[in-house]
DRENDO-1510 file (C-alpha; in Angstrom, 1 decimal, always signed):
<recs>
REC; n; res; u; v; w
REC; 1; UNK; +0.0; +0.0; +0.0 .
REC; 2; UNK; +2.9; +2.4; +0.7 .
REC; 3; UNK; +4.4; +1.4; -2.8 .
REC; 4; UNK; +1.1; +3.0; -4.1 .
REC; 5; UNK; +0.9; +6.1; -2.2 .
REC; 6; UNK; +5.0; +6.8; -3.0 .
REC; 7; UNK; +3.6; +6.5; -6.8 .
REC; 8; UNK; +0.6; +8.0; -6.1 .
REC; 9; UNK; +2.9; +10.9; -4.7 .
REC; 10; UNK; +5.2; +11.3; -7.6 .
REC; 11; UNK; +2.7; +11.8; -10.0 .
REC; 12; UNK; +0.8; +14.4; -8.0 .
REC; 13; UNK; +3.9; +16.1; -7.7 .
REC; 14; UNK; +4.8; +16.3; -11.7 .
REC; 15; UNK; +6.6; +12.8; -11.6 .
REC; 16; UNK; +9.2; +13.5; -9.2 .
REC; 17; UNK; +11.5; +11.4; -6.9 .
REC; 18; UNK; +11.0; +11.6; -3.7 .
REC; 19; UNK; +15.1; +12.3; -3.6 .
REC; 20; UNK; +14.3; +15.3; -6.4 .
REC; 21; UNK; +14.8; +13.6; -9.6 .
REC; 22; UNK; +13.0; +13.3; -12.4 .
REC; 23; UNK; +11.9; +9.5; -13.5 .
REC; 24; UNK; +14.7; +8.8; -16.0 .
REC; 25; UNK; +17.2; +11.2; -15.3 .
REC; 26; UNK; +20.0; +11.3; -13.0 .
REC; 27; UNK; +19.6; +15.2; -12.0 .
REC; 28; UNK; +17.7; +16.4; -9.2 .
REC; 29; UNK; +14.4; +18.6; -11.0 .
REC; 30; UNK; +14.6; +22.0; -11.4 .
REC; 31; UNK; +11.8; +22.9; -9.4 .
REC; 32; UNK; +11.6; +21.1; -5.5 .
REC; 33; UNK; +9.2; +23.4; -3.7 .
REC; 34; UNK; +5.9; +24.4; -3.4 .
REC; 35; UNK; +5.8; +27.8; -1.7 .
REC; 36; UNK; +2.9; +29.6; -0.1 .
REC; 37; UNK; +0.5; +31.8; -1.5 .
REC; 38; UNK; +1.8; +34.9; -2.7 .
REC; 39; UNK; +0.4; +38.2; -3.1 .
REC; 40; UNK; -1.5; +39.4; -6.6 .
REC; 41; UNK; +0.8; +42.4; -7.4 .
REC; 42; UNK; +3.0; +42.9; -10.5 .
REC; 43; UNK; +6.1; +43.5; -7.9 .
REC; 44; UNK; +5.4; +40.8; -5.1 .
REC; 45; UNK; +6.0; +37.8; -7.4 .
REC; 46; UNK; +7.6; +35.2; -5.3 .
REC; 47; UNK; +11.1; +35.5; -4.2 .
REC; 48; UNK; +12.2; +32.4; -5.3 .
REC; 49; UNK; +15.5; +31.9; -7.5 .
REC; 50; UNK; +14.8; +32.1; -11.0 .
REC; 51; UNK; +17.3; +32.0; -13.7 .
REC; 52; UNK; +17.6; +34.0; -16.6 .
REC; 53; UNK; +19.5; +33.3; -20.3 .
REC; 54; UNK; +20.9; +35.6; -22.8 .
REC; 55; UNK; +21.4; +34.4; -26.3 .
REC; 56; UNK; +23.4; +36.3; -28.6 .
REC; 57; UNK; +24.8; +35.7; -31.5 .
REC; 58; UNK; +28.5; +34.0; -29.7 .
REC; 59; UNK; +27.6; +33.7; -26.1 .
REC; 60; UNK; +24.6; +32.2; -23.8 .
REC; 61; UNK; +25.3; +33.3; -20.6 .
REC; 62; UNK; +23.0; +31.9; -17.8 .
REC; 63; UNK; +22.7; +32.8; -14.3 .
REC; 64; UNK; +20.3; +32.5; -11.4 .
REC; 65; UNK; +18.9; +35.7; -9.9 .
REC; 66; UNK; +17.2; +36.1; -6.8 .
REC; 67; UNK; +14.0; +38.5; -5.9 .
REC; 68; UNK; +16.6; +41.4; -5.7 .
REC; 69; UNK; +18.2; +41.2; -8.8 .
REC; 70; UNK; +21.1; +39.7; -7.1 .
REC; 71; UNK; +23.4; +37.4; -9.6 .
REC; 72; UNK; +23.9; +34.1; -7.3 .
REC; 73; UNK; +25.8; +32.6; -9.9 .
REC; 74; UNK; +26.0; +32.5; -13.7 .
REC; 75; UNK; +27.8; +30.5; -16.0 .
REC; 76; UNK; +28.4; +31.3; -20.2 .
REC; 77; UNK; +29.3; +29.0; -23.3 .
REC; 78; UNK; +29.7; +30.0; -26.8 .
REC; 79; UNK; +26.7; +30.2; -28.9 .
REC; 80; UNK; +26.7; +27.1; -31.2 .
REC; 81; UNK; +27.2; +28.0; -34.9 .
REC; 82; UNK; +24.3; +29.8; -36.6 .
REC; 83; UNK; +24.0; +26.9; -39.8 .
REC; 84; UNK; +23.2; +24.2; -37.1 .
REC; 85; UNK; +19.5; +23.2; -36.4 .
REC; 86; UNK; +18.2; +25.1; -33.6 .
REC; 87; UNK; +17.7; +22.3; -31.4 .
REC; 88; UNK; +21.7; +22.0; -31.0 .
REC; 89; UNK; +21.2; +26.0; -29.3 .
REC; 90; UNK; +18.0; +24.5; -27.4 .
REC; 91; UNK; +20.4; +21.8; -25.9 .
REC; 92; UNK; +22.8; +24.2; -25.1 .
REC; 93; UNK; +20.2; +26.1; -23.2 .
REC; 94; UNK; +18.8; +23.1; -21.3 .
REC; 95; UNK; +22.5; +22.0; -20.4 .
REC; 96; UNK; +23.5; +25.6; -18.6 .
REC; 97; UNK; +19.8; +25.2; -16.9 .
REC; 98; UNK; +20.6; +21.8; -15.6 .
REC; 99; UNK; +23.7; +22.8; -14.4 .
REC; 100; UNK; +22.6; +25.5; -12.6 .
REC; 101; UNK; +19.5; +23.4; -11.3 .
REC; 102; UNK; +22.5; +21.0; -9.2 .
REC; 103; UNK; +22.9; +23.7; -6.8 .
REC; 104; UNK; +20.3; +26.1; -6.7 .
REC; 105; UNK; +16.5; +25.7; -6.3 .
REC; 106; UNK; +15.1; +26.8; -9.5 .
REC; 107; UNK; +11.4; +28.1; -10.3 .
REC; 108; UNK; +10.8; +29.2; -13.8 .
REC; 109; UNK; +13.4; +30.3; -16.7 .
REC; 110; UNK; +13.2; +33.4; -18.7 .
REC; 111; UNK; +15.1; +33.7; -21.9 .
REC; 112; UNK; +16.2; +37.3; -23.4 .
REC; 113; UNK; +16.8; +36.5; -27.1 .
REC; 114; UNK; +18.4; +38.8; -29.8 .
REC; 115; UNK; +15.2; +38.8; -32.1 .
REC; 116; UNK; +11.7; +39.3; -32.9 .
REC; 117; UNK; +9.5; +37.2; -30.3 .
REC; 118; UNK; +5.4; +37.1; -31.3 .
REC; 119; UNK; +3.4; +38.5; -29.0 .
REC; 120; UNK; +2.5; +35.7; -26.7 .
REC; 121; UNK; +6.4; +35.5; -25.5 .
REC; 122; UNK; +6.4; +31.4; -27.3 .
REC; 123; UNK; +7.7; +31.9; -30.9 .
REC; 124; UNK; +11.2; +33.5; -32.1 .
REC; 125; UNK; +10.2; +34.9; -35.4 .
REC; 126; UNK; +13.1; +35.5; -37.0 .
REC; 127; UNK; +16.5; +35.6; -34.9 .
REC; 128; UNK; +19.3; +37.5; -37.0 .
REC; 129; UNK; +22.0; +35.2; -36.0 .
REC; 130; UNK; +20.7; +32.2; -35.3 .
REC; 131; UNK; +18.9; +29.8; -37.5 .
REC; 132; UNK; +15.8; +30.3; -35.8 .
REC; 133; UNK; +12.5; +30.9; -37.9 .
REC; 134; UNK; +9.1; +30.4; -36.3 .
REC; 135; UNK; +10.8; +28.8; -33.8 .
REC; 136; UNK; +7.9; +27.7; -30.8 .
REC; 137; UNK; +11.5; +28.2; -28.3 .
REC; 138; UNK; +9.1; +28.7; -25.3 .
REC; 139; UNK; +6.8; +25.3; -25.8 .
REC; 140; UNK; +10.1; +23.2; -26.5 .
REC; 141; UNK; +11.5; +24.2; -23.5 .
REC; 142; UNK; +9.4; +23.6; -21.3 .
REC; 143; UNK; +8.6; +20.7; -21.9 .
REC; 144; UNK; +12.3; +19.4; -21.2 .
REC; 145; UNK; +13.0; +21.6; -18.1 .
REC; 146; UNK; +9.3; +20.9; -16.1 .
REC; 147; UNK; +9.2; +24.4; -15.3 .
REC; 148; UNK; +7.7; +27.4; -16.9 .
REC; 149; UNK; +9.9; +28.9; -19.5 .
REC; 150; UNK; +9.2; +33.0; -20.5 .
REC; 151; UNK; +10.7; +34.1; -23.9 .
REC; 152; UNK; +11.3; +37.6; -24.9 .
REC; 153; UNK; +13.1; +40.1; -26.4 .
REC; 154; UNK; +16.9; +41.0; -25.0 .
REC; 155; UNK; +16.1; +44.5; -25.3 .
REC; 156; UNK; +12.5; +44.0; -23.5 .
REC; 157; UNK; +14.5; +42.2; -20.8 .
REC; 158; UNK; +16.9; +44.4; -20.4 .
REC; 159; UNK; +14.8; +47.6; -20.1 .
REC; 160; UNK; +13.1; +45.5; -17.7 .
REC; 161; UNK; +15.7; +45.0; -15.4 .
REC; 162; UNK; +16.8; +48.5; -15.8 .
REC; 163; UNK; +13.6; +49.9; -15.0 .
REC; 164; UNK; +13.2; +47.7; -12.0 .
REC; 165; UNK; +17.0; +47.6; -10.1 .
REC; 166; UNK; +18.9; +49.9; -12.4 .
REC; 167; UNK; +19.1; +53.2; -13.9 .
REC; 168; UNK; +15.1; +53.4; -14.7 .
REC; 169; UNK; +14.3; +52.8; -11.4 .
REC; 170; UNK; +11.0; +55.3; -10.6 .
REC; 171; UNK; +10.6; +56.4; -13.7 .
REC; 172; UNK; +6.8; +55.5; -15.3 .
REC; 173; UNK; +7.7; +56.2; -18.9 .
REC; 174; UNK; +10.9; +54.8; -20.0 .
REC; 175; UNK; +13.2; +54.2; -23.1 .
REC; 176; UNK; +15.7; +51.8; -23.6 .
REC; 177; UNK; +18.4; +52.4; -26.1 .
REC; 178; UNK; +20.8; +49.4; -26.3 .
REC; 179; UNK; +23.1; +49.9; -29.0 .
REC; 180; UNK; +25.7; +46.8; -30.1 .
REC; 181; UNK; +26.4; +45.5; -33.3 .
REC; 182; UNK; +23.2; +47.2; -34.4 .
REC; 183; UNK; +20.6; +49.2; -32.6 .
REC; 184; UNK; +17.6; +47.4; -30.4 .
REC; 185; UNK; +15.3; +48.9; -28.1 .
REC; 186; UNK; +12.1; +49.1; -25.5 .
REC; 187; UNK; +9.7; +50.8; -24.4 .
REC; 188; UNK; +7.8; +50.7; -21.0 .
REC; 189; UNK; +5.4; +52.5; -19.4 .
REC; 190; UNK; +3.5; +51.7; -16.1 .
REC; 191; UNK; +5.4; +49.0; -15.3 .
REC; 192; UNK; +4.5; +47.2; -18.7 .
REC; 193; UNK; +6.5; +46.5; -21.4 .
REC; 194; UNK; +4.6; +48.0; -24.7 .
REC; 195; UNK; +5.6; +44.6; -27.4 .
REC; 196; UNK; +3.0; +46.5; -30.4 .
REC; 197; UNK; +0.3; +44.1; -31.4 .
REC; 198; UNK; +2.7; +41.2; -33.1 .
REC; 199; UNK; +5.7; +41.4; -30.3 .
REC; 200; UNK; +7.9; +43.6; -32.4 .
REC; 201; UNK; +8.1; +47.0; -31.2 .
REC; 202; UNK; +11.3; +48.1; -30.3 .
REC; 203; UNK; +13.0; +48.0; -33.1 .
REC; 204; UNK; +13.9; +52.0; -33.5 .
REC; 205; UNK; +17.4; +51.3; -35.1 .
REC; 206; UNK; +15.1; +50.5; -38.5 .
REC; 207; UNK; +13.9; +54.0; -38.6 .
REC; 208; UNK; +15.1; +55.8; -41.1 .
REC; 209; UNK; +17.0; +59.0; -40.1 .
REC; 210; UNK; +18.6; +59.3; -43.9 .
REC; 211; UNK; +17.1; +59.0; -47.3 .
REC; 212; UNK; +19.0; +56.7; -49.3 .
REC; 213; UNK; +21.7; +56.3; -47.0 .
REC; 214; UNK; +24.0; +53.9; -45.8 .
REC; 215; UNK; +22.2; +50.3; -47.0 .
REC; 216; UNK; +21.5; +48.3; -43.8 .
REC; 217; UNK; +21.5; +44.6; -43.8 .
REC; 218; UNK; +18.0; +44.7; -42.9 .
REC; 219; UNK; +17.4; +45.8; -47.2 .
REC; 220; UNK; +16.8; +49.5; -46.4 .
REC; 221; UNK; +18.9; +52.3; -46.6 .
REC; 222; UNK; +19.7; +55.2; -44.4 .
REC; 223; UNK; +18.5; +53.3; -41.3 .
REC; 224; UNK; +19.3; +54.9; -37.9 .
REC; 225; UNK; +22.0; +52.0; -36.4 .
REC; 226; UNK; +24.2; +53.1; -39.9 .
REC; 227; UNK; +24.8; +56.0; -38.3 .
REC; 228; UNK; +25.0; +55.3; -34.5 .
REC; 229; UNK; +26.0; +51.8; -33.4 .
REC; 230; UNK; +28.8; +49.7; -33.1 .
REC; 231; UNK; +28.8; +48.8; -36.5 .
REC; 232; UNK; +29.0; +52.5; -37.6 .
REC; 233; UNK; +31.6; +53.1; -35.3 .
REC; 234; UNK; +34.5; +50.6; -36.9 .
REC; 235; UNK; +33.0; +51.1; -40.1 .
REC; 236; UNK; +34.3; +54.8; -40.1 .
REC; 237; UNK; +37.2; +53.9; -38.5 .
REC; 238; UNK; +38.4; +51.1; -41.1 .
REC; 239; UNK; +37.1; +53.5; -43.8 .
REC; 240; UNK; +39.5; +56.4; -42.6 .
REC; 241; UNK; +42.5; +53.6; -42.0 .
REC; 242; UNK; +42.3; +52.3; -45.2 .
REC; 243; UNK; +42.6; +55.9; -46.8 .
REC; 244; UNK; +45.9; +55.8; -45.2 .
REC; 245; UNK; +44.2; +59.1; -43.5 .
REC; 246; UNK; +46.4; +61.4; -41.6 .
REC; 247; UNK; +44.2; +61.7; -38.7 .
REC; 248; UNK; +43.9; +57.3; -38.8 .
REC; 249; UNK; +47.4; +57.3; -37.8 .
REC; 250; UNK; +47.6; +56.4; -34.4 .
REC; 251; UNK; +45.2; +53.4; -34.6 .
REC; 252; UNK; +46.9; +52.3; -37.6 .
REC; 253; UNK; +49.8; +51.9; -35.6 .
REC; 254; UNK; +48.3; +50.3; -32.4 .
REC; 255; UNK; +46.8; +47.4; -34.7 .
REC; 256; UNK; +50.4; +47.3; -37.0 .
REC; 257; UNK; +48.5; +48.2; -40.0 .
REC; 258; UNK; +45.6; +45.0; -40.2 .
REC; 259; UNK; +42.9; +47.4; -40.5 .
REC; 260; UNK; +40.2; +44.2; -39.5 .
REC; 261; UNK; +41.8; +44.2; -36.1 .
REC; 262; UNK; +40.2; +47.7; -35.6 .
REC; 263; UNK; +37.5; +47.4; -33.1 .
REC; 264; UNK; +34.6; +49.4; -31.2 .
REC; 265; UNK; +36.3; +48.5; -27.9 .
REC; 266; UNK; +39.8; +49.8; -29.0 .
REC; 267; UNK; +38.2; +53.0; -30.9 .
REC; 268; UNK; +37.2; +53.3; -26.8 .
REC; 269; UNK; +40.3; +52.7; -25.4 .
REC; 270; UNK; +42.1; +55.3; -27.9 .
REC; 271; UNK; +39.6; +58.0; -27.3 .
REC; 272; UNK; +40.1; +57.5; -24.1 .
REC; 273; UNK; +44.0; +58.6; -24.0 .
REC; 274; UNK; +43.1; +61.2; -25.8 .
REC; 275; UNK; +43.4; +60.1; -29.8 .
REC; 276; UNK; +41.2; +62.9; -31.5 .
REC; 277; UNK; +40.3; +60.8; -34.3 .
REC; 278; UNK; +38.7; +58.2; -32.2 .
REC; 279; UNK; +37.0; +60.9; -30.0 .
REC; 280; UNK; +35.5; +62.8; -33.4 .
REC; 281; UNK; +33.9; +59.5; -34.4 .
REC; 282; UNK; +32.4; +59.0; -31.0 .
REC; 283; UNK; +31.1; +62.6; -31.4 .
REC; 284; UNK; +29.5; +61.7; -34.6 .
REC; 285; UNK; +27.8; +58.5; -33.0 .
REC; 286; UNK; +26.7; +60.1; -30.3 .
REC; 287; UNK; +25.3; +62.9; -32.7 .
REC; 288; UNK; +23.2; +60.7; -34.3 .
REC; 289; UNK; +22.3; +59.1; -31.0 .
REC; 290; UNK; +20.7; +62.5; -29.9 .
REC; 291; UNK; +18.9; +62.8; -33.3 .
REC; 292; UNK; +16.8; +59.3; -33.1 .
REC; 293; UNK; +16.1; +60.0; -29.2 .
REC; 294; UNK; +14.9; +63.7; -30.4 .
REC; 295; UNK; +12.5; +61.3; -32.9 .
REC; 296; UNK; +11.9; +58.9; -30.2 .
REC; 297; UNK; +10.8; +61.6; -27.5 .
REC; 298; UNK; +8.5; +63.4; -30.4 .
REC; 299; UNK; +6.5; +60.1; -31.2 .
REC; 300; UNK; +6.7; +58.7; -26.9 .
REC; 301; UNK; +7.3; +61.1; -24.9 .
REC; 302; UNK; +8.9; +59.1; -22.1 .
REC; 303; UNK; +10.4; +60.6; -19.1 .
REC; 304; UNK; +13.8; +58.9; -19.1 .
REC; 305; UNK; +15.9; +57.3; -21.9 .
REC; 306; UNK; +18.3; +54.3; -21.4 .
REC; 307; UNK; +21.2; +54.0; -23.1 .
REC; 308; UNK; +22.5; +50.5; -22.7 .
REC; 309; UNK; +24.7; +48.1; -24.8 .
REC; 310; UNK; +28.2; +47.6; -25.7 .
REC; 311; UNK; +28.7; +51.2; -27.5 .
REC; 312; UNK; +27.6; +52.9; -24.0 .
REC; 313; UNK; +30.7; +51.9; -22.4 .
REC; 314; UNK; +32.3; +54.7; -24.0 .
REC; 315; UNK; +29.8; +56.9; -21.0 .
REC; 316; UNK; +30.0; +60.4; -21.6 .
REC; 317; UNK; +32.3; +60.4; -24.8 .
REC; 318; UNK; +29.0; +59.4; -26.2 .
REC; 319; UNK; +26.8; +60.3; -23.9 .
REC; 320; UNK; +27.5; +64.4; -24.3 .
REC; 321; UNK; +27.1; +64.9; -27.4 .
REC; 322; UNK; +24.0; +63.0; -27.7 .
REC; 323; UNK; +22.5; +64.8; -24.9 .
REC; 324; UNK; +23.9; +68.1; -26.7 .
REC; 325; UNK; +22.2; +66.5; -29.9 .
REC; 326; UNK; +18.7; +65.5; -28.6 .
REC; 327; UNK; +18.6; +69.4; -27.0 .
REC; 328; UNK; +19.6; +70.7; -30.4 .
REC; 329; UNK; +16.8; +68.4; -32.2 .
REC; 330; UNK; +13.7; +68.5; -30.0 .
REC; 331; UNK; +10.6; +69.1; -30.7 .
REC; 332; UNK; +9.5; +72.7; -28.6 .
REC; 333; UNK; +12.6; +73.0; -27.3 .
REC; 334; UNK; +12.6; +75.6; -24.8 .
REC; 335; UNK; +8.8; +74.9; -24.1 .
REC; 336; UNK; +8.7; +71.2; -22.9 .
REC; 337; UNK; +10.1; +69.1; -20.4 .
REC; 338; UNK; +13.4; +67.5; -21.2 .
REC; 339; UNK; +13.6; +63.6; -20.9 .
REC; 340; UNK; +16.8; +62.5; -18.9 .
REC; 341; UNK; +19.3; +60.3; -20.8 .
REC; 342; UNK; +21.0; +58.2; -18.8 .
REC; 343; UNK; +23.8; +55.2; -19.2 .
REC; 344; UNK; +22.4; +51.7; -17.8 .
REC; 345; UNK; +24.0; +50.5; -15.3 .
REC; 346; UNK; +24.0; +46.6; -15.3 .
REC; 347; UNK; +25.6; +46.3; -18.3 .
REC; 348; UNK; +25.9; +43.6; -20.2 .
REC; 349; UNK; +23.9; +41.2; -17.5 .
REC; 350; UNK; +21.1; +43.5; -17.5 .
REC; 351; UNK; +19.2; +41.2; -20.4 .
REC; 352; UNK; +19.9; +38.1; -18.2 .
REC; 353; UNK; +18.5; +39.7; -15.0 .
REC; 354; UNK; +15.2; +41.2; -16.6 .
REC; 355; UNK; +14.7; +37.9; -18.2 .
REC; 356; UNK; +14.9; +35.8; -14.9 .
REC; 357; UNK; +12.8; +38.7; -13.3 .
REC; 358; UNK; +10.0; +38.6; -15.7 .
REC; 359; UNK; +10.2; +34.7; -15.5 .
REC; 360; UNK; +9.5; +35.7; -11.0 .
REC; 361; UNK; +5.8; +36.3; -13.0 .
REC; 362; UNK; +5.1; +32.9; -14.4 .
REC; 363; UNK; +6.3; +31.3; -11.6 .
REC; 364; UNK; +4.0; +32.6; -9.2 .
REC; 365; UNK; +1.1; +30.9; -11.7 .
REC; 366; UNK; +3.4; +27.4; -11.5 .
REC; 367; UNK; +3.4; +27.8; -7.9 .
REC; 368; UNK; -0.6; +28.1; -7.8 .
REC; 369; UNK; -0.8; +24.7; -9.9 .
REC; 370; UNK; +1.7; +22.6; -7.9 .
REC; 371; UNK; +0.3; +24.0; -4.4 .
REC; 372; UNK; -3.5; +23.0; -6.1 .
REC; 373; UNK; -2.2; +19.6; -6.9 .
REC; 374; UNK; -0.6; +18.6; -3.6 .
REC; 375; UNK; -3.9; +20.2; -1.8 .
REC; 376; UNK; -5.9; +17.4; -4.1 .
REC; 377; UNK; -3.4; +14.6; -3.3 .
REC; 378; UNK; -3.4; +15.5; +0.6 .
REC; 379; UNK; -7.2; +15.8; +0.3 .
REC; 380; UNK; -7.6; +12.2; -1.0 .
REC; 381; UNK; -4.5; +10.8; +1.3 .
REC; 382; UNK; -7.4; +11.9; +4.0 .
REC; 383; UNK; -10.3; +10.3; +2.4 .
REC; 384; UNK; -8.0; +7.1; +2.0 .
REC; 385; UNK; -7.3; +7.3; +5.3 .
REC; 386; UNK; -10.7; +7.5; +6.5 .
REC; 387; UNK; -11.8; +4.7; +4.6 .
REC; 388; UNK; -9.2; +2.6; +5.7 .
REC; 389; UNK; -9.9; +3.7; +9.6 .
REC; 390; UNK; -13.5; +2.6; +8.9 .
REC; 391; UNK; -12.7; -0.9; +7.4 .
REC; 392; UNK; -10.6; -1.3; +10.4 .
REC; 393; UNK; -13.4; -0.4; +13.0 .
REC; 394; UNK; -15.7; -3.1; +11.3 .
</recs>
């Protein structure tokens, strides 16, 4: 009879071993607990460890975060190659989850992904470097891990966690800017995340700031991240090297003349000690930073902008000018009030954290199910009990 009630048990429990392991697998399950119940709020999710995923196109770091936004521990592979099936970048993912799962107490997962995610956070539409295409990334997940998996944007995820532990913090309309290889972006407002009606608004760096500019890889021309992202940035710099330009000079000779070893973190570094070359093309980004957020704050008209990515580490050699810029630019200047621009502050975990933090959501709704399944199972383990303490009176 105990044999039955141990069974009994496991599958009331979602099939787990009374020592924590899933039937069939040799690692304890990712989610152990059942917690009380928990408040209704948007803030007061539970504050149980959650971890969070960011894929790009040559990392996935994991890590898992607590309630606070505190990193307990994260861990980071490459990205598998972009031509492989996109169940070898799905294995990847489970691997760094069941790895973290051996020493932390898991809830839910939340995946930040560097593409365009449909509007019920399950498919990746179309992910620029990897070989994802209608890919249902949330459903296959979640089925391997047995806990509820969230999927969203990077950029939504990392506005997120800026709004909620970093340099958003307060504000009720805010703007993130995250500007990399390309430009991505968010938009929030009341403690919401704005998507757009199929997932994939965001995307400012495909507006287009000059007619019949620059060609973008995205088949336009003149879109805004030709003219202010990382991208932009070495592409002036290589351009200006390879003219053998007098004012190229002094990164030419810090990479020995291989032009391809010319980089956005050593344009940085150089402007930085001073070079004026690399400081005049950080101007010029951060010009055309100011001019999109002068664009973005006449269509929004959000209280603070967020200027996140690899590009903002450059702080206010291109932050100043693109402050400068977006006064120069704005709409009623002189008779409005001014957005603040500000430089994120978690840098380049912030996509990781807002993704585990937004994941805090669903696993207050996972919590609900297991705690109404163990309530059934004890309910009946009484009735049982009951009947058997009646047989044994007669």
């Amino acid at each position: 009879m105990s044999t039955y009630r141990d069974f009994t048990l496991q599958r009331a429990l979602g099939s787990a071993r009374a020592g924590g392991a899933p039937i069939g697998s040799g690692r304890p399950t990712v989610l152990r607990t059942v917690g009380t119940r928990e408040r209704r709020s948007l803030l007061t999710a539970p504050r149980v460890p959650t971890v969070g995923i960011d894929i790009g196109g040559t990392k996935v770091m994991a890590g898992v975060v607590d309630a606070d936004g505190n990193i307990l521990e994260r861990v980071r592979t490459e990205t598998p190659d972009k031509s492989k099936s996109p169940k070898v970048v799905e294995d990847t993912i489970v691997e760094l989850v069941l790895d973290l799962s051996d020493r932390h107490d898991v809830h839910a997962v939340g995946i930040g992904a560097a593409g365009w995610v449909d509007a019920d956070r399950n498919r990746v539409l179309f992910a620029p470097h990897l070989s994802w295409r209608n890919e249902p990334l949330r459903d296959r997940l979640s089925g391997r891990l047995s806990v509820p998996v969230l999927v969203d944007n990077d950029a939504n995820t990392a506005a997120w966690a800026e709004w909620r532990f970093g340099a958003g913090r307060g504000e009720d309309h805010l703007v993130m800017i995250t500007l990399g290889t390309g430009i991505g972006g968010a938009i929030l407002e009341d403690g919401q995340v704005k998507r757009g009606k199929y997932g994939v608004a965001g995307e400012f760096g495909h507006m287009q700031v000059v007619p019949g500019g620059h060609r973008c890889p995205c088949g336009n021309r003149g879109c805004w991240e030709q003219y202010s992202s990382g991208n932009a940035l070495v592409r002036e710099a290589r351009e200006l090297a390879a003219a053998d330009s007098p004012v190229a000079y002094g990164i030419i000779e810090r990479v020995k003349g291989n032009i391809p070893d010319i980089t956005g973190p050593l344009i940085t570094e150089l402007a930085r000690e001073g070079d004026a070359m690399c400081v005049e093309l950080l101007q010029d980004i951060g010009q055309w930073l100011g001019v999109g957020i002068a664009n973005l704050a006449a269509a929004l008209d959000p209280s603070c902008f967020v200027i996140g990515g690899g590009v903002s580490a450059a702080d206010d050699l291109l932050i100043a000018p693109a402050r400068d810029a977006f006064r120069r630019h704005l709409t009623g200047r002189g008779y409005r009030p001014e957005a603040r621009i500000a430089r994120a502050q978690l840098g380049p975990e912030a996509g990781m954290v807002g993704a585990a933090d937004l994941a805090r959501l669903v696993a207050r709704r996972f919590r609900r199910a297991k705690r109404r399944r163990v309530e059934r199972y004890e309910r009946y383990e009484r009735y049982a009990e009951s009947r058997r303490s009646s047989r044994e009176a007669l």
